[in-house]
C-alpha positions as MATLAB code, in Angstrom:
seq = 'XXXXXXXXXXXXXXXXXXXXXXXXXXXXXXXXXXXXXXXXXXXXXXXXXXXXXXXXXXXXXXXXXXXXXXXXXXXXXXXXXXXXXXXXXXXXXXXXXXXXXXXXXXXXXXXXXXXXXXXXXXXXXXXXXXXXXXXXXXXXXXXXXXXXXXXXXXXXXXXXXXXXXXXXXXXXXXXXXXXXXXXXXXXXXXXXXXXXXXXXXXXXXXXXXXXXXXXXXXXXXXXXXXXXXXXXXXXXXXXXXXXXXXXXXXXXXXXXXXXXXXXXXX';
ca = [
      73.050  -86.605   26.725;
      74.736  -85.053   29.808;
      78.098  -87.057   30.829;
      78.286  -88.464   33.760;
      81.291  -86.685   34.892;
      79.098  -83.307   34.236;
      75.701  -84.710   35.968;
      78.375  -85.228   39.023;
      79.900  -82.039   39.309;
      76.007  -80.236   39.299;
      74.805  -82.291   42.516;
      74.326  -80.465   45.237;
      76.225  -82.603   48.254;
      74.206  -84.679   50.465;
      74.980  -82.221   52.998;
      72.978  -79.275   50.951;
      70.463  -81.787   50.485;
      69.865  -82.472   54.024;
      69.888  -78.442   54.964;
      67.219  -77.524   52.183;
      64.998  -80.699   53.185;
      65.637  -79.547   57.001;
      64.587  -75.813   56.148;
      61.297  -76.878   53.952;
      60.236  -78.867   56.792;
      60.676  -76.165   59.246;
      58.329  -73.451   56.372;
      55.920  -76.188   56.429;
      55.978  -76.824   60.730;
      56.261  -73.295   61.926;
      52.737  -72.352   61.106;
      51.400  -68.713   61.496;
      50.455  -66.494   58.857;
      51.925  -67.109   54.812;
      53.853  -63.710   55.251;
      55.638  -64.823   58.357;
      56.360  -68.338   56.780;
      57.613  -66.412   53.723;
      59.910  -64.493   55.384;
      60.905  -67.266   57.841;
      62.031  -69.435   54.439;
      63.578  -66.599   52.966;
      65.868  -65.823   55.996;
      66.919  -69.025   56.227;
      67.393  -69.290   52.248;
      69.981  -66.040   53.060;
      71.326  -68.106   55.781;
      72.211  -70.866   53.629;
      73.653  -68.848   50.567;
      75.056  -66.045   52.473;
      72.831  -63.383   50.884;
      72.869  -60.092   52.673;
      69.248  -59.176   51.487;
      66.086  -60.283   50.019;
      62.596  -59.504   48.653;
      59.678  -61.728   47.338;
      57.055  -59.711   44.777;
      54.088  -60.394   43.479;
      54.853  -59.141   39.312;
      52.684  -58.432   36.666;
      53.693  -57.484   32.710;
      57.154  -59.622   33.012;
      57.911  -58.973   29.631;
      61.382  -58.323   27.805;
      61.760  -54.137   28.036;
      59.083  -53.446   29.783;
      59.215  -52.286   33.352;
      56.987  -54.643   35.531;
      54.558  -54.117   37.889;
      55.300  -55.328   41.741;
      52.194  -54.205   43.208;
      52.901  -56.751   46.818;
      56.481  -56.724   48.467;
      58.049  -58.385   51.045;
      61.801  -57.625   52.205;
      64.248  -57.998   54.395;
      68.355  -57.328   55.008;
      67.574  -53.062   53.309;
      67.547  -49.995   55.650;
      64.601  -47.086   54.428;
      66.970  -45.618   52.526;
      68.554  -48.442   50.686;
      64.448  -49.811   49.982;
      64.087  -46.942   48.513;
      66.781  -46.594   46.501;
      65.603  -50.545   45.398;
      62.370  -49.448   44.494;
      64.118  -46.724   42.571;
      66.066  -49.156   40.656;
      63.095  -52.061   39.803;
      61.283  -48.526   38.056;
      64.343  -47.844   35.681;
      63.634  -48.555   32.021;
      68.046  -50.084   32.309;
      66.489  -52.477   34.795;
      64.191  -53.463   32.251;
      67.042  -53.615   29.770;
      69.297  -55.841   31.976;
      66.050  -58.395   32.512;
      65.183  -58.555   28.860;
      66.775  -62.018   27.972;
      65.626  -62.960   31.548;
      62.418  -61.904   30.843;
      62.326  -63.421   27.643;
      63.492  -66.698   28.735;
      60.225  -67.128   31.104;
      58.214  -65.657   27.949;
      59.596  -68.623   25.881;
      58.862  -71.148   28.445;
      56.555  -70.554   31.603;
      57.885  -72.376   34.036;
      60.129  -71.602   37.185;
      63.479  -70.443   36.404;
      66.555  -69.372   38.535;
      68.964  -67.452   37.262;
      72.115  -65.665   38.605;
      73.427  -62.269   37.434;
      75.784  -63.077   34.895;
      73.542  -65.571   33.340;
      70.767  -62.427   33.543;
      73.168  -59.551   31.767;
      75.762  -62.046   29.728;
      76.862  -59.082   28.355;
      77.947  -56.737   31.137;
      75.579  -54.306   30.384;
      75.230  -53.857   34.265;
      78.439  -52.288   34.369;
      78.241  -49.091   32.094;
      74.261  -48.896   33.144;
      72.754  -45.607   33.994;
      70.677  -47.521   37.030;
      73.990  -49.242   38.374;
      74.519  -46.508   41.163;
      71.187  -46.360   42.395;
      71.577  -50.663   42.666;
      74.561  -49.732   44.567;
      72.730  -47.111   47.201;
      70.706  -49.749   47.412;
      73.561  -52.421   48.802;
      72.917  -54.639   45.610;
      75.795  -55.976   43.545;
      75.121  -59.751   43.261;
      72.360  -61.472   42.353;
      69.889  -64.509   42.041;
      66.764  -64.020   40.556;
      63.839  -66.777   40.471;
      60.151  -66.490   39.003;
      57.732  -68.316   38.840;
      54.116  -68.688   37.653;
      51.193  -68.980   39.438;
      47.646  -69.792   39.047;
      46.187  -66.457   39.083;
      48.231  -65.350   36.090;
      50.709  -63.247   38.307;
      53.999  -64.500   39.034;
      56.125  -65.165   41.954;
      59.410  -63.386   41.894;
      62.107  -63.374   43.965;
      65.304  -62.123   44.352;
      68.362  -62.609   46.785;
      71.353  -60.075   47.061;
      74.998  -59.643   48.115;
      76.552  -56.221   48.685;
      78.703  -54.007   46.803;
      82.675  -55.693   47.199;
      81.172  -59.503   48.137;
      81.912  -62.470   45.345;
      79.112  -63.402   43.326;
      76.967  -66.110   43.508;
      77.795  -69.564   42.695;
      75.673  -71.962   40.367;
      75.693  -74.298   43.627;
      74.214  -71.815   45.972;
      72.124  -70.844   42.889;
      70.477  -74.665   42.902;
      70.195  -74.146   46.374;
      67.592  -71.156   46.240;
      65.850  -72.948   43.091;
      65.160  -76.490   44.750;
      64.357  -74.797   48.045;
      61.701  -73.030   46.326;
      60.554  -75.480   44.190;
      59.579  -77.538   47.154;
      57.145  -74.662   48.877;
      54.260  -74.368   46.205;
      51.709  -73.054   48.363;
      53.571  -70.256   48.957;
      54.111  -69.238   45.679;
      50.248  -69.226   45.460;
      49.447  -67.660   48.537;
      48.613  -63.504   48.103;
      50.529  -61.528   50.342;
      48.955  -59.346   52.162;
      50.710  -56.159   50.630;
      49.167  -57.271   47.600;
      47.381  -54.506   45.781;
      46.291  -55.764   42.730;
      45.386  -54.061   39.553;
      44.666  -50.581   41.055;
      48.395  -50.078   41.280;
      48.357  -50.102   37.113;
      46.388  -46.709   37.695;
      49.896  -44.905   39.448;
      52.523  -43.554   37.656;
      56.026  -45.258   38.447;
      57.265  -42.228   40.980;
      53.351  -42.696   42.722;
      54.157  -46.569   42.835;
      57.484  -46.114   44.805;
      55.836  -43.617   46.894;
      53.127  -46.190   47.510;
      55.179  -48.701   48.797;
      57.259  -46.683   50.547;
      54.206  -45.312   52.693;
      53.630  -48.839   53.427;
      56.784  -48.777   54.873;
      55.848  -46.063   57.217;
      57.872  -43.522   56.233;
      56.940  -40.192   56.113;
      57.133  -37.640   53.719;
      60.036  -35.624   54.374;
      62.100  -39.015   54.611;
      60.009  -40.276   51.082;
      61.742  -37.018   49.562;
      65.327  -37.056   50.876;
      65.918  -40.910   49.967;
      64.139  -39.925   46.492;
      66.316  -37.156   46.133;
      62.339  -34.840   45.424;
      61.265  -32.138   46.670;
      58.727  -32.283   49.566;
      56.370  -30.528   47.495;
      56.981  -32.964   44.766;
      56.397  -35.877   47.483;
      53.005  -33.895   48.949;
      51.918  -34.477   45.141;
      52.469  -38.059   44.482;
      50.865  -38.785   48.079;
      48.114  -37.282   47.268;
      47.755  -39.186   44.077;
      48.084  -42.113   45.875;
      45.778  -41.768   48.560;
      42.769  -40.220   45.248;
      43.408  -44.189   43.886;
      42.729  -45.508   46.881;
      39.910  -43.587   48.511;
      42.008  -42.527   51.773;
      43.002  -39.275   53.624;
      45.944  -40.080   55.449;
      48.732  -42.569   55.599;
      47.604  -44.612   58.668;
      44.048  -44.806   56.581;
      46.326  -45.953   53.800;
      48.798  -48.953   55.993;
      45.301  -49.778   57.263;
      43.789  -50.425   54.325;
      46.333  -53.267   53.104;
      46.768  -54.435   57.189;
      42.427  -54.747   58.017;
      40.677  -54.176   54.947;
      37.173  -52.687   54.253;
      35.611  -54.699   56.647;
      34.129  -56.728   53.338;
      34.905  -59.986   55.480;
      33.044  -59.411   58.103;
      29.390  -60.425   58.447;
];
C-alpha cells in the first residue's frame, strides 16, 4: 500500500488540476477539424510543461528492437531541417534500442503509458548512442513519451521535447501530459488525415522519410541537403515513392493525403 505521505507528494496541485480541466474543455469547445483540435491540445500541453516541440503519430509494429512504423504525423515547435533530422532519428535501429524497455512495457500491458526519458533509457544508453547527434540536429534532448492503444489496432503516440541545454522533465509535468491525454479519447481514435496506412510498410526506411518529408513540401534539393544524400540519391527514393502511390509529381502526391481519390463523392 502507498503511504500517505507518498500518495501526497504525487498530486498534481489544485492549480494543475484546474489548467488541464480548463485546456480539455477548450479541445472539446473549439470545434473544427480533429487535426486542428489535435494540434490546438498539443500547443497548449507545450504551454503548460514548457516543451519546445511536439509530434503526435499514428505507430504500427511498437515492439522492443524493432523500428516502428509512423505512417501519419503531426508536429509542431521543428524547422525543415530539424523534422528532418527527427525523422532521421525515429528510423535508427539505436532509437529502437533506447525504446526497447519502453516498448516492452506497453507489450506487457496494453494500456496508456507515459513515460519520461530517464525512465525510457535507465541506463544512459542515450548518451554514448550513435543516433544522439542526429536527436540533437533535431533540437531534442528531453523527453516525454506517451502511447496509447486504439481500437483499430494502431496506437497513438506522442511525444513532447525540450532542447539541447534545457532541464529535463519533471514526473509532475510528466502527470500533466498523461491526465491531459487521458481525458481526450476521441482523439486518440480519430485518423489523421496524414494517415497512410499499410502502403507505407511497402517503402524502405530512407523512402519513408522522404515520404513525409514531401508532405512537408519540401523539395528535393532541400530533401537531400537536410539528409545529407545526394540529389540523385533523393530523385531515386521520390520516385519510389510516388510508383507506391500511383502519382507523378509531388503536388499529385500532398493531394492525395489533402482530397483523396474522389472515393467519397457520389
Amino acid at each position: 500500500m502507498t503511504p500517505p505521505d507518498a500518495e501526497d507528494s504525487r498530486r498534481l496541485s489544485s492549480a494543475d488540476a484546474r489548467r488541464i480541466i480548463g485546456l480539455v474543455g477548450e479541445v472539446a469547445a473549439c470545434g473544427g477539424e480533429l487535426d486542428a483540435q489535435k494540434s490546438f491540445l498539443m500547443e497548449g500541453l507545450c504551454a503548460l510543461i514548457e516543451a519546445d516541440s511536439w509530434a503526435w503519430a499514428t505507430t504500427f509494429r511498437f515492439e522492443p528492437k524493432e523500428v516502428p512504423l509512423n505512417p501519419g504525423f503531426l508536429c509542431g515547435g521543428f524547422s525543415a531541417a530539424e523534422f528532418a533530422k527527427y525523422q532521421e532519428a525515429l528510423e535508427h535501429p539505436d532509437t529502437a534500442i533506447l525504446n526497447s524497455g519502453f516498448t516492452g512495457e506497453f507489450q506487457e500491458k496494453q494500456t496508456h503509458l507515459t513515460r519520461l526519458r530517464d525512465q525510457i533509457d535507465n541506463t544512459g544508453y542515450f548518451l554514448k548512442s550513435a543516433v544522439r547527434p542526429i536527436w540533437l540536429a533535431a533540437g531534442v534532448e528531453q523527453v516525454i513519451q506517451s502511447v496509447r492503444p486504439r481500437k483499430d489496432g494502431a496506437l497513438s503516440h506522442l511525444g513532447f521535447y525540450r532542447r539541447p541545454g534545457r532541464p529535463a522533465f519533471s514526473p509532475r509535468e510528466s502527470r500533466v501530459v498523461h491526465i491531459v491525454l487521458s481525458e481526450v479519447p476521441w482523439l486518440h481514435e480519430a485518423r489523421m488525415a496524414s494517415d497512410l496506412g499499410a502502403t507505407v510498410t511497402h517503402l524502405t526506411p530512407r523512402q519513408r522519410i522522404t515520404l513525409n518529408l514531401l508532405l512537408e513540401g519540401q523539395p528535393r534539393p532541400q530533401i537531400a541537403d537536410h539528409l545529407g544524400l545526394s540529389l540523385d540519391t533523393v530523385h531515386g527514393y521520390v520516385k519510389g515513392v510516388f510508383r507506391q502511390f500511383g502519382v507523378h509529381s509531388q503536388p499529385a502526391l500532398i493531394a492525395r493525403f489533402q482530397n483523396g481519390d474522389g472515393g467519397d463523392m457520389p
